[in-house]
Backbone bond lengths (Angstrom), bond angles and torsions (degrees), N, CA, C in turn:
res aa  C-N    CA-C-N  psi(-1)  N-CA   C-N-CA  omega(-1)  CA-C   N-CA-C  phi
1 X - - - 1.435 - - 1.530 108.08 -
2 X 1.299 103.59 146.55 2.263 111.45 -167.78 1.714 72.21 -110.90
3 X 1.161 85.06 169.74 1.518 113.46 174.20 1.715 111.35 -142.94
4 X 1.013 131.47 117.14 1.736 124.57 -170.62 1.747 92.38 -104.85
5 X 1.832 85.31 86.12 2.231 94.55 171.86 1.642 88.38 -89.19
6 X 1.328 114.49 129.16 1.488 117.78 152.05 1.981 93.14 -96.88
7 X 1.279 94.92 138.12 1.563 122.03 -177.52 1.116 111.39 -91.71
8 X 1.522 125.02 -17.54 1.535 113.76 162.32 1.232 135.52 -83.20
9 X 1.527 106.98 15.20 1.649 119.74 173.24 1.774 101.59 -79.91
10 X 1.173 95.86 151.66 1.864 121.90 158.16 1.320 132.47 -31.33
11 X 1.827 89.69 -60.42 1.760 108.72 170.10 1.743 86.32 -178.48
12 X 1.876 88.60 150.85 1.051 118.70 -172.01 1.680 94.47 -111.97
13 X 1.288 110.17 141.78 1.599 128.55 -173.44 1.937 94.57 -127.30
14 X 1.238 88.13 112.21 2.060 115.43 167.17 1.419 114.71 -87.55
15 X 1.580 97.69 96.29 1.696 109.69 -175.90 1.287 121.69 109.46
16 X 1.342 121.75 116.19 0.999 119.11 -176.14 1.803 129.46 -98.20
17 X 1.338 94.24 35.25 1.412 129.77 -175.83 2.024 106.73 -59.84
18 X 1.399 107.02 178.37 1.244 92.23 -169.69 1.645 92.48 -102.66
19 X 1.186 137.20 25.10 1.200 131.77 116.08 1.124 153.65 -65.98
20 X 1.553 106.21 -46.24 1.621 112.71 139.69 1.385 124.47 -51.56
21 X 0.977 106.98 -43.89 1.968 97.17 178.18 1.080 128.77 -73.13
22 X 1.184 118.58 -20.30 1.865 125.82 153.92 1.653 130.92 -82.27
23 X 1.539 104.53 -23.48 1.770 114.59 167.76 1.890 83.67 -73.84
24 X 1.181 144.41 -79.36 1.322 140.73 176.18 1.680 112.45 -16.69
25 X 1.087 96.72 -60.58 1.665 96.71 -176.94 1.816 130.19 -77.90
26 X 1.264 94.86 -16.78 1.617 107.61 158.76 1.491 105.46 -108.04
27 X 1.648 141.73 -4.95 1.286 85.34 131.97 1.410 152.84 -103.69
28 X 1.499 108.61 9.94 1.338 127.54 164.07 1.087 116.84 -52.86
29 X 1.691 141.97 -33.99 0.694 168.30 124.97 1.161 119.16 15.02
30 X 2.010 99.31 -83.04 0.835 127.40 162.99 2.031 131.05 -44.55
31 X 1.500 99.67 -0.99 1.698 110.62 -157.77 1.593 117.14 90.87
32 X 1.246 135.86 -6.15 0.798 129.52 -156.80 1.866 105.98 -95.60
33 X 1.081 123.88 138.44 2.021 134.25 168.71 1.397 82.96 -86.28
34 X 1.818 96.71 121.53 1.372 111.78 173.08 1.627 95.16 -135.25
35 X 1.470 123.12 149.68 1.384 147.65 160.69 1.446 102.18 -114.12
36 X 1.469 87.30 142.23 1.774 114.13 -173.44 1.301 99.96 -123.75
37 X 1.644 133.95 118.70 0.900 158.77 116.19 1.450 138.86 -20.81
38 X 1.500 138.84 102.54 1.578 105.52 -147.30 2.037 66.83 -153.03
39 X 1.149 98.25 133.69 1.946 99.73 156.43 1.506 122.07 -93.25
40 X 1.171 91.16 2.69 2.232 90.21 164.23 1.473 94.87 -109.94
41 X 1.597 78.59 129.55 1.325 106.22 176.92 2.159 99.57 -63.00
42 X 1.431 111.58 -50.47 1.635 104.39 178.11 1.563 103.76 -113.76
43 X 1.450 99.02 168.51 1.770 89.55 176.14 1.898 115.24 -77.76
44 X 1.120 96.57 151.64 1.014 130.05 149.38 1.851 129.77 -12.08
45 X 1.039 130.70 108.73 1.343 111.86 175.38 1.506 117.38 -103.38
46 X 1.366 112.45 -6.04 1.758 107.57 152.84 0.911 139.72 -57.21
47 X 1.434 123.51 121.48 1.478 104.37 -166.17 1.745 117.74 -89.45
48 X 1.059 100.64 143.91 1.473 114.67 -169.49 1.443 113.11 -102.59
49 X 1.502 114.70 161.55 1.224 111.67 -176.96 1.961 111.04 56.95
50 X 1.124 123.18 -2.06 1.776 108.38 175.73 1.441 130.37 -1.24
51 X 1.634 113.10 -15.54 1.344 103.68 -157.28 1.612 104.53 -140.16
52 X 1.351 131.02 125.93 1.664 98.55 161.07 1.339 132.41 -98.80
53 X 1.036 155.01 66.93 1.692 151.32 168.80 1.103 100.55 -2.83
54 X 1.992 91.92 156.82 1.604 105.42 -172.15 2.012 92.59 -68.17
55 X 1.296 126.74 -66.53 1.501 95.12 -174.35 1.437 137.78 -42.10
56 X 0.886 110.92 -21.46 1.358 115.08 170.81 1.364 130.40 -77.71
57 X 1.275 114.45 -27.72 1.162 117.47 164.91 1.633 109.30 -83.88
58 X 0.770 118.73 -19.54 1.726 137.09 -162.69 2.197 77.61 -77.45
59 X 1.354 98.05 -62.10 1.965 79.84 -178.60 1.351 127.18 -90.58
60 X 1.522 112.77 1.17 1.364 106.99 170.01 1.797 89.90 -76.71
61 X 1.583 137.35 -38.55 1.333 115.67 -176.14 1.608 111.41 -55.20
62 X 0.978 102.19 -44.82 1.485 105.41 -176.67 1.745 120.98 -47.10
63 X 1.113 100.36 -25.80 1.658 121.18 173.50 1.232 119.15 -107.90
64 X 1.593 109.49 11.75 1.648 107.70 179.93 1.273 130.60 70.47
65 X 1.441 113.73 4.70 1.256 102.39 -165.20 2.079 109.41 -125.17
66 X 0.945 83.32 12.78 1.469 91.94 176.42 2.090 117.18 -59.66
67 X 1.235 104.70 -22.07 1.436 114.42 165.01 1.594 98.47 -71.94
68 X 1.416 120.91 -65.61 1.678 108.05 -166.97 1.527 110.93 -63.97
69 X 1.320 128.99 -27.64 1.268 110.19 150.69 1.442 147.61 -59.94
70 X 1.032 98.31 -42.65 2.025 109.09 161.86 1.457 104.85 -61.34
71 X 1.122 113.07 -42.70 2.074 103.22 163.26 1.559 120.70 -59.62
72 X 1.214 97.39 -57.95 1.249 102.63 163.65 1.892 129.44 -39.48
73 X 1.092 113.87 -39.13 1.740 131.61 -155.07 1.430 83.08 -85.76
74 X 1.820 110.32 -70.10 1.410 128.10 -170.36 2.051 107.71 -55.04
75 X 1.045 136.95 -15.52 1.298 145.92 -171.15 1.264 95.62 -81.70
76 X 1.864 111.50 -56.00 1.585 119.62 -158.54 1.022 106.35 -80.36
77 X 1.465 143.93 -10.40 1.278 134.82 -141.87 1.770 88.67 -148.27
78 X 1.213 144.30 -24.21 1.497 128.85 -166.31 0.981 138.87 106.07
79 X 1.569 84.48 -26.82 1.737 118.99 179.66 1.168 126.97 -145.62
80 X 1.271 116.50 -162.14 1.698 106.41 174.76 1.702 100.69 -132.46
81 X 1.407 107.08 177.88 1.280 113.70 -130.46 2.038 82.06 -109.97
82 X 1.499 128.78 168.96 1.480 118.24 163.22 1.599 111.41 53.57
83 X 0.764 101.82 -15.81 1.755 110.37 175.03 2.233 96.31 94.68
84 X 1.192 89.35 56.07 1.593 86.37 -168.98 1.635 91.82 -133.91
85 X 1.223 102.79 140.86 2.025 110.71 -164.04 1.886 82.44 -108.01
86 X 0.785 114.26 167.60 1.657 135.79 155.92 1.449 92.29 -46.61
């Protein structure tokens, strides 16, 4: 397996998991050129992350985005998640 690292990024994030994709997106955020690293070649159809915790939701509010996730959750699943609709 090749990996295409360009070395003139900031920081490079390994995995494109929904941990990686949010350390990626706050630090872009932050100003930072970030490369994401992922060993599947396509995504994934497991779903990841199933659940959100109160911290987690506590910083997706903080970033506003706690509505596009509950759309998001409620889209993938049929329903919504905590008994909470979009």
């Amino acid at each position: 397996m090749t990996a295409n690292v360009n070395q003139d990024m900031d920081a490079t994030v390994v995995g494109a998991g929904p941990v990686g994709l949010v350390l990626a997106a706050e630090l872009a955020l932050a100003g930072a050129r970030v490369q994401i690293l992922e060993r599947l070649a396509e995504p994934s159809e497991a779903m990841k992350a199933g659940a959100i915790n109160v911290p987690t939701a506590e910083a997706l509010d903080r970033r506003a985005r706690w509505r596009d996730a509950a759309r998001a959750t409620f889209s993938q699943r049929g329903g919504g998640f905590t008994g909470l609709g979009p």
